[in-house]
N, C-alpha and C positions, 0 to 999 in steps of 0.2 A: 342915621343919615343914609347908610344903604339900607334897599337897593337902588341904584343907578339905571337910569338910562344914558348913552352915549352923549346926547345932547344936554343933559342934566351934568356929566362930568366934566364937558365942553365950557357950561356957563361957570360950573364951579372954579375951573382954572382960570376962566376972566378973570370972575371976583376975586380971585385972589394972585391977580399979576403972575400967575405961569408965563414963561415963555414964549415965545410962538412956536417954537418947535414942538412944544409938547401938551397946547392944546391943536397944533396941527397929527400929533401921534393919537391923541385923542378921538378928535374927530375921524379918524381913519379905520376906527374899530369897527368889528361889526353891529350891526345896530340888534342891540337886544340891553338885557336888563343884568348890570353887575351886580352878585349880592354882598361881596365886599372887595376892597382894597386888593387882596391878593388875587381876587378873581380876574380886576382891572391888570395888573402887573403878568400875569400869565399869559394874556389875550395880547399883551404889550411885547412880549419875549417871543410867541408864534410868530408876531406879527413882524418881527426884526429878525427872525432866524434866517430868509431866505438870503435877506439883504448883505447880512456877516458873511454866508458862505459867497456869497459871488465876489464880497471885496477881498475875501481872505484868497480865493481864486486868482484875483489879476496881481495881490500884491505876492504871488508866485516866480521864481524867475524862470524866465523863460529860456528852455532849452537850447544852447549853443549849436552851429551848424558845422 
């Protein structure tokens, strides 16, 4: 089955009723060619890391005056 291109892992989560969240996380990768599963899932973890630290950021409290 792999290797993957983005758009090939895109149609594969149609065909198989994924979510929309996660062939929108899909589609969002960069465009090149996955040679398996874990290479998708690694690319998927960069790809979420900035997003974790800004929310873990606001749900900070915020300093009293």
């Amino acid at each position: 089955m792999f290797p993957l291109s983005v758009d090939q892992l895109v149609l594969l989560a149609r065909e198989n009723e994924a979510p929309s969240l996660i062939v929108s996380l899909l589609g969002n990768l960069p465009g090149r060619r996955f040679e398996s599963l874990e290479a998708v899932e690694q690319a998927l973890e960069s790809q979420a890391a900035p997003g974790e630290e800004a929310a873990e950021a606001s749900a900070a409290p915020m300093p009293s005056r």
